[in-house]
C-alpha positions in Angstrom: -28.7 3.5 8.4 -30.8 0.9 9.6 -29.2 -2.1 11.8 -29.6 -5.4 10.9 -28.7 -7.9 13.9 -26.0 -10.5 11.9 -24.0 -7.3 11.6 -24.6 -6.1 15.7 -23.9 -9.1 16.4 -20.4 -9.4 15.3 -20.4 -13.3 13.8 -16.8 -13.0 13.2 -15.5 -13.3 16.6 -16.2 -17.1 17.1 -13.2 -17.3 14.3 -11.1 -15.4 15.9 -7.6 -17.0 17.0 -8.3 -18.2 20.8 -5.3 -15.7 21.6 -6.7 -12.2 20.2 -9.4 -10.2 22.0 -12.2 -8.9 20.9 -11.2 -5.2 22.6 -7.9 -3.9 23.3 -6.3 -1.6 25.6 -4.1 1.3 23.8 -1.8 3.4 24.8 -1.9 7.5 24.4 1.2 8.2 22.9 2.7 9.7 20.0 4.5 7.1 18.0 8.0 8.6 18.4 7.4 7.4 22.1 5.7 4.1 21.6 8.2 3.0 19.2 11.3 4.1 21.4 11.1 1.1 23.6 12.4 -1.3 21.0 14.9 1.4 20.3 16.3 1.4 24.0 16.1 -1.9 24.4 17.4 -3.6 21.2 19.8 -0.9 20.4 22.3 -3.5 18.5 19.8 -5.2 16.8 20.1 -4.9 13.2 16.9 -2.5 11.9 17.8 -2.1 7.9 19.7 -4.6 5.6 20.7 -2.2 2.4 22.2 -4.3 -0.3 24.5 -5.9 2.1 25.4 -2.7 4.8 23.6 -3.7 8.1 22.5 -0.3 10.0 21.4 -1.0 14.1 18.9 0.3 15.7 21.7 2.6 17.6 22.7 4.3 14.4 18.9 4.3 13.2 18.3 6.4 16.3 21.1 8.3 16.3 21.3 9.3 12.2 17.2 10.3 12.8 18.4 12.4 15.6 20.4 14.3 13.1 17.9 14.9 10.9 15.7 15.7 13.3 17.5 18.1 14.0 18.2 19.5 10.7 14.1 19.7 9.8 13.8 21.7 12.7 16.3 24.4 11.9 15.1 24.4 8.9 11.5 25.4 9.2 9.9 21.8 10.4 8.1 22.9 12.9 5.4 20.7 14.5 2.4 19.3 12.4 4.2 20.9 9.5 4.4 18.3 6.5 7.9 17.2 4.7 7.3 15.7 1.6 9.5 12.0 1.0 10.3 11.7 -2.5 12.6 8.3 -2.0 12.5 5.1 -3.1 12.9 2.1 0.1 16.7 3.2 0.4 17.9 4.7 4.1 17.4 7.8 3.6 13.6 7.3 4.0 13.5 5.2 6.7 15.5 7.6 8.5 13.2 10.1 7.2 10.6 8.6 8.6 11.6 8.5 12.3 13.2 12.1 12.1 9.7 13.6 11.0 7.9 11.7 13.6 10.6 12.7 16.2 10.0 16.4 15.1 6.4 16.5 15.6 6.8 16.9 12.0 4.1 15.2 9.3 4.8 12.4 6.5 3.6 12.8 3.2 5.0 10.4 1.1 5.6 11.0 -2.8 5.3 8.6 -5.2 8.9 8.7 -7.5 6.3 7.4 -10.3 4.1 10.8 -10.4 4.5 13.0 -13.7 5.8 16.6 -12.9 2.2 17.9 -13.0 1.3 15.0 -10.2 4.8 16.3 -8.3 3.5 19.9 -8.5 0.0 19.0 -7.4 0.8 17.3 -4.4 3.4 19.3 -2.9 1.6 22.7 -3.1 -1.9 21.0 -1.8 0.0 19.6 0.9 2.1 22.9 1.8 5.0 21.3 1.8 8.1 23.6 2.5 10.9 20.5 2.6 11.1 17.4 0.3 13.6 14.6 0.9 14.1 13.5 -2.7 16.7 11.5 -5.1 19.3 12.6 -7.1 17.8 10.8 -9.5 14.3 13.1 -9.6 15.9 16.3 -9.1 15.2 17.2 -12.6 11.7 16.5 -12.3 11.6 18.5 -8.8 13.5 21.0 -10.9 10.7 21.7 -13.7 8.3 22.2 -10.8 9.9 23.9 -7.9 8.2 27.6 -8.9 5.0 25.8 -8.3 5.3 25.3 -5.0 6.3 26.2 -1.4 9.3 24.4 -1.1 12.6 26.1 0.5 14.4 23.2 1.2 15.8 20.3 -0.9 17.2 17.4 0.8 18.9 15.0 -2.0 19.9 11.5 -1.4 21.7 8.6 -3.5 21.4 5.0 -4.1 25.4 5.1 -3.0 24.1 6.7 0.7 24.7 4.0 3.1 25.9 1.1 0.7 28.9 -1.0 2.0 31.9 1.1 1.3 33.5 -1.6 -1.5 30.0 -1.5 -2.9 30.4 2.0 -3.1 33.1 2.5 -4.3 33.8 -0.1 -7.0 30.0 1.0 -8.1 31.4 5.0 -8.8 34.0 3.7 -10.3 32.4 1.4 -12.6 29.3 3.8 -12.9 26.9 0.8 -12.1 25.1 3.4 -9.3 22.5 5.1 -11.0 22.9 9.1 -10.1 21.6 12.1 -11.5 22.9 15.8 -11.6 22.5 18.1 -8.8 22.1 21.9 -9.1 21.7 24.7 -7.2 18.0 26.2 -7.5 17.0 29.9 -7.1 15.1 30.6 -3.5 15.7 27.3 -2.3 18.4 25.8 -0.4 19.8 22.4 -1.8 21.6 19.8 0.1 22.9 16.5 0.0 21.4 14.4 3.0 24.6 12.7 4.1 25.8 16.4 4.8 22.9 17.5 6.3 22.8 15.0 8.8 26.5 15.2 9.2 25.8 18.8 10.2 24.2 18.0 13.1 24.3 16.8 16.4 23.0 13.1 17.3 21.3 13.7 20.7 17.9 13.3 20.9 15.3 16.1 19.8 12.4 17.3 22.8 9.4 17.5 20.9 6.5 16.9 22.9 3.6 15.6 20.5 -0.1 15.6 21.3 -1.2 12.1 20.1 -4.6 13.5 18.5 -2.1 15.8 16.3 -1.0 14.6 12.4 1.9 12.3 12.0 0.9 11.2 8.5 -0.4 12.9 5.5 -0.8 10.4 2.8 -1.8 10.6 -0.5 -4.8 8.6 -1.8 -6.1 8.7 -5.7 -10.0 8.6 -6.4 -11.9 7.1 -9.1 -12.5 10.9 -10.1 -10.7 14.0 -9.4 -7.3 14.9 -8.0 -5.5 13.0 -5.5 -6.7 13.4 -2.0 -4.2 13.5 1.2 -5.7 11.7 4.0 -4.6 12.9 7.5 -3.6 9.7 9.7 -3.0 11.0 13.7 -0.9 9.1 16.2 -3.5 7.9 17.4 -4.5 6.2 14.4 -1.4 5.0 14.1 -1.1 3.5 17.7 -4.2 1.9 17.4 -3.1 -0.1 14.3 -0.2 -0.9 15.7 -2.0 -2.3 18.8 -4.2 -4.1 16.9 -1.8 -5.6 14.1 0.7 -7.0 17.0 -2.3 -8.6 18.8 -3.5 -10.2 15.9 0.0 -11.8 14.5 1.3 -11.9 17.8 5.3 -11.3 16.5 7.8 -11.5 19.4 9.7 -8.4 20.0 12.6 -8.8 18.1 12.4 -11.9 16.6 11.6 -11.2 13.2 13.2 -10.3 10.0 10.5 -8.6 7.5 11.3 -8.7 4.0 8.6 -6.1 2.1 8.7 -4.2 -1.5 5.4 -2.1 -0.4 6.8 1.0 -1.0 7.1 3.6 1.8 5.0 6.6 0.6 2.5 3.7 -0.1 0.5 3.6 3.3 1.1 0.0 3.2 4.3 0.2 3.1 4.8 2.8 5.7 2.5 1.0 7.9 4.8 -1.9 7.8 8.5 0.0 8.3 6.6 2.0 11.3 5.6 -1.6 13.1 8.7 -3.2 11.9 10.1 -0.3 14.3 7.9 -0.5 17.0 8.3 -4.4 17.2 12.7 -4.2 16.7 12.5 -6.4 13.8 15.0 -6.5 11.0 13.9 -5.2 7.8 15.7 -5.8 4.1 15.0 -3.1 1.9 14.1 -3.7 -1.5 14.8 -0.4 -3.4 13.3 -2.0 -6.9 10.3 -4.2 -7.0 10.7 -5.4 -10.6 14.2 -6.9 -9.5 13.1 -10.3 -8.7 16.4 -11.8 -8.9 17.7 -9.1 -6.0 14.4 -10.5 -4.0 15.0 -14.0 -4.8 18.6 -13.8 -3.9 17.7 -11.6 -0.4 15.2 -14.2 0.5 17.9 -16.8 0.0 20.3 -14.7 2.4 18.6 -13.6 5.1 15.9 -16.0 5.6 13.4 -13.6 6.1 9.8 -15.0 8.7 7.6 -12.4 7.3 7.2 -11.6 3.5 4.7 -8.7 2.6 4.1 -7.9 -0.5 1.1 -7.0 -3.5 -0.2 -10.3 -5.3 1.2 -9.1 -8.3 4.7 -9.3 -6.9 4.2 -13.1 -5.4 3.0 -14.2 -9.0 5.6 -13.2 -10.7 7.8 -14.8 -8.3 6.0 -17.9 -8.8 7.5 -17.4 -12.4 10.3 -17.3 -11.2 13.0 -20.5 -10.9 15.3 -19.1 -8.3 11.8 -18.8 -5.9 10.7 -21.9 -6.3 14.0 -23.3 -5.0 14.1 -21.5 -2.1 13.9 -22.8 1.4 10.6 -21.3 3.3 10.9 -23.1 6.5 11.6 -19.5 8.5 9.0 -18.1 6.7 6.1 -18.0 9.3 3.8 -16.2 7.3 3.3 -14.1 4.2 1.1 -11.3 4.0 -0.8 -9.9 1.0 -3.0 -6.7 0.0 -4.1 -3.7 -1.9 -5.7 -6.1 -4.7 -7.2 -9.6 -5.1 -5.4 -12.9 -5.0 -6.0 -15.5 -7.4 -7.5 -18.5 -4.9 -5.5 -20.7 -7.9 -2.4 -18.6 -6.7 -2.8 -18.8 -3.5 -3.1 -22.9 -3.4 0.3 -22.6 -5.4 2.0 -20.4 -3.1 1.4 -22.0 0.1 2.2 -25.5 -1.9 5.9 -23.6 -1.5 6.1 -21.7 1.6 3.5 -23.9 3.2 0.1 -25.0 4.1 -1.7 -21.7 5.8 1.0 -19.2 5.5 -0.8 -16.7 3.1 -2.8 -14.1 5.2 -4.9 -11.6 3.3 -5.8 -8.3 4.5 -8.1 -5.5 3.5 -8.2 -1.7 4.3 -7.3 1.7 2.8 -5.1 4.3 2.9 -7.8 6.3 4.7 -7.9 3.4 7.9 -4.0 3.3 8.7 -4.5 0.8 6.6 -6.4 -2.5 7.9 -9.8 -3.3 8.7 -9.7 -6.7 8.0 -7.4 -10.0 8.0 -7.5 -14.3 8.2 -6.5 -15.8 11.5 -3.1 -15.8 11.5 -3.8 -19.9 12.8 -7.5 -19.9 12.0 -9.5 -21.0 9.2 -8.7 -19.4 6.2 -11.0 -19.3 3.1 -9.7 -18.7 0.0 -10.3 -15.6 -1.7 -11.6 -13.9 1.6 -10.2 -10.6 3.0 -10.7 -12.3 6.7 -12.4 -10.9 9.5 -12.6 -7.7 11.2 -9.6 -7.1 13.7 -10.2 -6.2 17.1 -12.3 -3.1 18.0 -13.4 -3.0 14.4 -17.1 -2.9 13.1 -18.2 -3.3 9.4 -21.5 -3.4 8.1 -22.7 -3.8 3.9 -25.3 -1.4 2.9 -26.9 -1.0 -0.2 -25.2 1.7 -2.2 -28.7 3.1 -3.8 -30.5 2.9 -0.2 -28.3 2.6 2.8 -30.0 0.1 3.7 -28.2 -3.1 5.4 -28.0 -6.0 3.2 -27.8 -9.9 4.4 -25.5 -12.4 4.2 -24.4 -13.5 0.8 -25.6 -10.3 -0.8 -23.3 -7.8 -1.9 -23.1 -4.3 -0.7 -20.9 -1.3 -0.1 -18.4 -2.3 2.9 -19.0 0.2 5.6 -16.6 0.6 8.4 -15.6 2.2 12.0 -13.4 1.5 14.5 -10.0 3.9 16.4 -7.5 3.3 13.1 -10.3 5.1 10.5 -9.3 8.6 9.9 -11.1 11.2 12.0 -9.4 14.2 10.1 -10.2 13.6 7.0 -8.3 14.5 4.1 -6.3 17.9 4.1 -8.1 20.9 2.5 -11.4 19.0 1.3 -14.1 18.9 3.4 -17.2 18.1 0.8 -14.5 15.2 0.1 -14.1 14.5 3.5 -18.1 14.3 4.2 -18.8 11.9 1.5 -16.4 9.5 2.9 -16.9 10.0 6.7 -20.4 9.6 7.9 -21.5 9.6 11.3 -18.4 8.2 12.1 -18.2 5.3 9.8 -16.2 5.2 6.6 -17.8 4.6 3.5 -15.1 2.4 1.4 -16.6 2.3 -1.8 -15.7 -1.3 -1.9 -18.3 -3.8 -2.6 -18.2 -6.9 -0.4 -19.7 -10.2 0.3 -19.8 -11.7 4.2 -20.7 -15.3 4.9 -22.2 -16.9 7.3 -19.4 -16.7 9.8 -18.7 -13.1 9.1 -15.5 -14.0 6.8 -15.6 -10.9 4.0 -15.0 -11.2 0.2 -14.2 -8.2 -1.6 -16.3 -8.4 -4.8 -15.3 -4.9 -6.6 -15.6 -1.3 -7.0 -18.9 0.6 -6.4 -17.3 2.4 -9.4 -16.1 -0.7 -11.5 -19.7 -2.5 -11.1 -21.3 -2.3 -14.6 -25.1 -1.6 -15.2 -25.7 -3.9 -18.4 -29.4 -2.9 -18.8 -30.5 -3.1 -15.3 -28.5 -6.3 -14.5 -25.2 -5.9 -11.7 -21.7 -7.0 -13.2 -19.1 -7.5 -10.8 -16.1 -6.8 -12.6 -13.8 -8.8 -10.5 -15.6 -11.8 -11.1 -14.9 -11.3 -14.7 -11.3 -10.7 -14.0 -10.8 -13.7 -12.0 -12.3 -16.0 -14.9 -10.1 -14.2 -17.8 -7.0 -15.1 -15.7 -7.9 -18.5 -15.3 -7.6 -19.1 -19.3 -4.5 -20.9 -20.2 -3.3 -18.3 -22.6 -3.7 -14.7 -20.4 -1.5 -13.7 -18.1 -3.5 -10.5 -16.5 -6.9 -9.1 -17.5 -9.1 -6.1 -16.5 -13.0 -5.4 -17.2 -14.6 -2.2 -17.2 -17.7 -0.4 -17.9 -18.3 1.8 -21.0 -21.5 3.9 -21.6 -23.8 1.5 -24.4 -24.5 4.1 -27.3 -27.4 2.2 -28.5 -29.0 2.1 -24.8 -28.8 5.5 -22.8 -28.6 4.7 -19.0 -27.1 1.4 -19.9 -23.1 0.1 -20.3 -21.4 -2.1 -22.1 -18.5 -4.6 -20.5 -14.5 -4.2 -22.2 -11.6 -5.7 -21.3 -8.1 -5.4 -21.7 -6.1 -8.4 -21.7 -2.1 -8.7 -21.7 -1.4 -12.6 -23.1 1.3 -14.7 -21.9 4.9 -14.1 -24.2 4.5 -16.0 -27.4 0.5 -15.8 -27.6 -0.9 -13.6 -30.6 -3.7 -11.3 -29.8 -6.0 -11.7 -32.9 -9.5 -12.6 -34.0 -9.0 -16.7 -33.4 -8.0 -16.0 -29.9 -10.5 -13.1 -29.0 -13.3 -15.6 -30.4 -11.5 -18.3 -28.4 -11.9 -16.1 -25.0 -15.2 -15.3 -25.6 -16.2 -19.2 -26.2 -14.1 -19.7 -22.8 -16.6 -17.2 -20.9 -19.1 -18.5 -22.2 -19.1 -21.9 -20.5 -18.5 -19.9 -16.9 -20.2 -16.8 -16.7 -24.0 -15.5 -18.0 -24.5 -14.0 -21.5 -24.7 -10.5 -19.9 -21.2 -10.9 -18.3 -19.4 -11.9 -21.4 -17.3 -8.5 -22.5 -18.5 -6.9 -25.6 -15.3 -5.4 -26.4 -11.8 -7.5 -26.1 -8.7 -5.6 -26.4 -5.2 -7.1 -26.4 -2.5 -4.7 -25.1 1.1 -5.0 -24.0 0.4 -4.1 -20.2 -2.1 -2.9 -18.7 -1.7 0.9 -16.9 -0.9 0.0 -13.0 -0.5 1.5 -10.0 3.2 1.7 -7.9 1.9 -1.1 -6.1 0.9 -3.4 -8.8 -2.6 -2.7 -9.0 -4.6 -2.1 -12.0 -6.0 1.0 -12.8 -9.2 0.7 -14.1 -10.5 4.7 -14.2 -7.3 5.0 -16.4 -7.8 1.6 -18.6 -11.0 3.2 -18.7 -9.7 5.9 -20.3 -8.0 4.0 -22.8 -10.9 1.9 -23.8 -13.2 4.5 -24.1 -11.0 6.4 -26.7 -10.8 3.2 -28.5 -14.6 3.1 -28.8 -15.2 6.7 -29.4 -12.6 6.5 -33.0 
């Protein structure tokens, strides 16, 4: 790949907060033993806020112990992989400190996949426990034969609630539950009595830092999920770098997040909530805005973290806008664009400079990128590299860099990009890793100053007879008509013109707008006074939703999908 000096010479640092170096000094350790400090140190701190039930850092510790130990009588022996099937409730926080304490390897599970997806995953990652919720079982059920799995570790929504709470919800059947069974070959357990089985000292696990402590699961435009192998060292380095770019005093904050845990994002953020002894409020459902809205109200959270999708709805929401953001000191966003419009209205409520977005992947621990936490931020860009991270844009046909202002494929290294690869696919692996940089297949922009834009897919950009679309930009302009509330474009192969595509879009109106011909002509007439002929979709279809992702963003191989059935009737 040949170098081009703007990139070497790292523009970006001139912009970065006076306070945050360039380089960093990191610790080898496993995370287990860079997160206990907090631990010791804060030990009646409150860690988790569960629908009103506070949990310290003392009981944290000591329920993980017991789990710890449990996984380790029961098969978890170092760097093998438990599967967590959970949504944000206890049980997986505490599953995620007892399977770091036991050498033992994270793999979160989305409660979203389809029993195929379950099957898939658990038997590609080798899997021989799962942590899952009464309320799956049946789905872990249909699919147990398929895999490896000997042990079943079932929790409950009830687990760890405040005991009126708990009760008065049995009584009144308002906590959802599902049945329980035995199953043939495979021991099944509730969690509250494994852990109650056990002792509460600590576990002595000594853990090589360069060994797996994550194995998360990552979908691809094409072909089956992918589980990317994160070390400790990945993890310690993001960790490092993350605290010395926000600069968060040790146990000063309270983190309010509904990135889910076996969403690297959300992992990332319970594991540095951890490591820095803040207090975190779980939020078990997403869609409940008025539980957010009413936990934001309570416990006055300084950090919010959370998907775009999730802060415009809120922005819909009354209850939000009433609410008093002077302890929030900032509010992070990722794993999809925000609206700059959206971003101009959020901050006119939590105030001026308090959005920061980030960018990275499951596959770099996960961030390569963020704005200042006090510097300039531009609107609509991803920021700037952190420290000890190098990027680069290279033309996805050549490999050849490309300047300023130009778009190309973001290219990245630096200590939190995976070095292992992803588990059991090594032609996988060696299109993504190469030479030690990661190729994101993200297309990007970078200014002047070396502030990045994220300007789409190398899969979502759309050939329309030799011309480049950027589908993003033709998302963004959709969404800014009065009448649409979210909007995707994607590519479809042009049958009159082989070699060539055609642009579609899917487009969910706001309640009350009708989806016919008057208001598809009415779009069209809309993009027509902001974007080029070529960029103006061929195809408008009006649909209920649009198929997402657990985190709130849009799937566009699977909208894909959908429109390319539509064209081929």
């Amino acid at each position: 790949m040949a170098r081009n000096n703007i990139y070497a010479g790292k523009p970006w640092l001139r912009w970065y907060d006076p306070e945050v170096p360039p380089r960093l000094e990191y610790p080898r350790l496993s995370y287990w033993d860079y997160a206990r400090r907090a631990f010791e140190k804060l030990p009646d701190k409150t860690a988790l806020i569960y629908m009103g039930q506070l949990i310290s850092y003392r009981e944290l510790d000591a329920l993980s112990n017991r789990l710890a130990r449990f996984l380790q009588e029961h098969g978890g022996e170092p760097g093998s992989t438990v599967g967590v099937h959970l949504p944000n409730i206890p049980a997986c926080y505490i599953a995620s400190l007892a399977i770091q304490k036991a050498g033992c390897v994270f793999s979160g599970v989305s409660p979203l996949l389809a029993p195929e997806e379950l099957a898939y995953q658990l038997k590609d990652s080798g899997a021989k426990i799962l942590i899952t919720l009464d309320l799956f079982f049946e789905k872990v059920r249909q699919i147990i034969a398929q895999t490896d799995l000997n042990t079943i570790i079932v929790a409950s929504i009830a687990d760890y609630l405040p005991a009126l709470k708990r009760l008065l919800g049995k009584l009144l059947k308002k906590i959802p539950a599902g049945p329980v069974t035995s199953l043939p070959g495979s021991e099944v357990i509730s969690f509250t009595r494994a852990l109650s089985s056990m002792p509460e000292e600590p576990v002595k696990v000594e853990v090589d830092p360069e060994a797996p402590a994550l194995m998360m699961y990552t979908g691809g435009t094409t072909g089956p999920p992918k589980g990317a192998i994160l070390t400790h060292n990945n993890m310690i380095h993001q960790l490092v770098q993350m605290t010395a770019w926000m600069r968060p005093e040790i146990g000063e904050h309270t983190i309010l997040s509904a990135f889910p845990m076996f969403h690297q994002a959300g992992n990332f953020v319970a594991l540095w909530s951890f490591s820095l002894g803040s207090t975190q409020v779980l939020v078990p459902d997403p869609r409940d805005l008025d539980y957010i809205v009413a936990a934001i109200k309570k416990y006055r959270p300084s950090t919010m973290i959370n998907v775009p999708t999730l802060f415009l709805e809120l922005l819909k929401h009354p209850g939000f806008r009433a609410l008093d953001f002077s302890d929030v000191q900032y509010a992070a966003s990722g794993a999809s664009p925000f609206p700059a419009d959206s971003i101009e209205e959020l901050e006119k409520l939590i105030g001026r400079g308090k959005l920061i977005e980030v960018y990275g992947m499951t596959e770099t621990s996960p961030i390569l990128t963020a704005l200042p936490r006090d510097g300039i931020k531009k609107a609509g860009s991803v920021g700037l590299p952190i420290s000890d991270t190098e990027i680069r844009l290279v033309d996805p046909a050549t490999g050849e860099e490309v300047p300023p202002g130009e778009p190309g494929e973001l290219v990245a290294r630096g200590p939190q990009v995976f070095t292992k690869g992803y588990h059991n696919k090594p032609e996988e692996t060696a299109k993504t890793l190469r030479d030690g940089w990661i190729y994101t297949g993200d297309i990007a922009v970078m200014d002047e100053d070396g502030y990045f834009y994220i300007v789409d897919r190398v899969k979502d950009m759309v050939n329309i007879s030799g011309f480049k679309v950027f589908t993003r930009l033709v998302d963004e302009t959709l969404m800014k008509h009065p009448d649409v509330h979210i909007a995707a474009a994607v590519g479809l192969p042009d049958p009159k013109r082989p070699g060539s595509e055609i642009l579609a879009c899917g487009v969910v109106l706001k309640p009350g707008r009708r989806g016919d011909e008057a208001m598809r002509q009415e779009i069209v007439s809309f993009l027509k006074n902001k974007l080029a002929p070529y960029k103006v979709p061929r195809i408008i279809r009006f649909m209920d939703q649009l198929p997402m992702s657990s985190v709130g963003k849009v799937l566009k191989k699977d909208l894909r999908k959908i429109m390319e059935q539509e064209q081929a009737r």
